[in-house]
N, C-alpha and C positions, 0 to 999 in steps of 0.2 A: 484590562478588558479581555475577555473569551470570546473565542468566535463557535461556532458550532460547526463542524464540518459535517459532511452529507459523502456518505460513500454511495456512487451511482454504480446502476447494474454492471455496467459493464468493469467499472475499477473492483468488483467484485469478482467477476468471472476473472478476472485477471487475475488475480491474488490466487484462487484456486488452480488456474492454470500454473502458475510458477510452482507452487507446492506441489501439484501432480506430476508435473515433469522432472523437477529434482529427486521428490518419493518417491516415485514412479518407475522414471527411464531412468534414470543415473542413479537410484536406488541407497539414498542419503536421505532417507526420510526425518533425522535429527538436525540437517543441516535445512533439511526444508520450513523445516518449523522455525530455527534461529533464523533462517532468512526472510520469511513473513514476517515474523517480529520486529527485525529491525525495519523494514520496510512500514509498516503499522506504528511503531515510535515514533521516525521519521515524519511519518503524515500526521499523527496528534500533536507533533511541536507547535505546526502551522497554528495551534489553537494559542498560543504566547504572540508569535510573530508571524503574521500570517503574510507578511510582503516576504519575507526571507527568500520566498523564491517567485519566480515572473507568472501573472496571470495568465493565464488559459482564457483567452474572452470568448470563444466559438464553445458552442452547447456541443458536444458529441453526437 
């Protein structure tokens, strides 16, 4: 079974903030992008196993 996951605005701003601040300030913009990545891997597993990690029950 697939679950469908939902990236909400703010898991979005956040993903661009880490990218900006590695690319950015610490100026590794190739490490910024393999680090989005793994992070984006990470959250499409959930679509396999989606208990793998502990629910979040409060809405942001």
């Amino acid at each position: 079974m697939s679950f469908h996951i939902q990236y909400t605005i703010e898991a979005i701003e956040d993903l661009r903030n880490i990218y900006e601040y590695i690319s950015y300030y610490l100026l590794v913009p190739h490490t910024a992008q393999k680090q989005i990545r793994r992070i984006m891997d990470s959250i499409q597993k959930l679509n396999e196993m989606p208990e793998r990690f502990m629910y979040y029950k409060e809405n942001p």
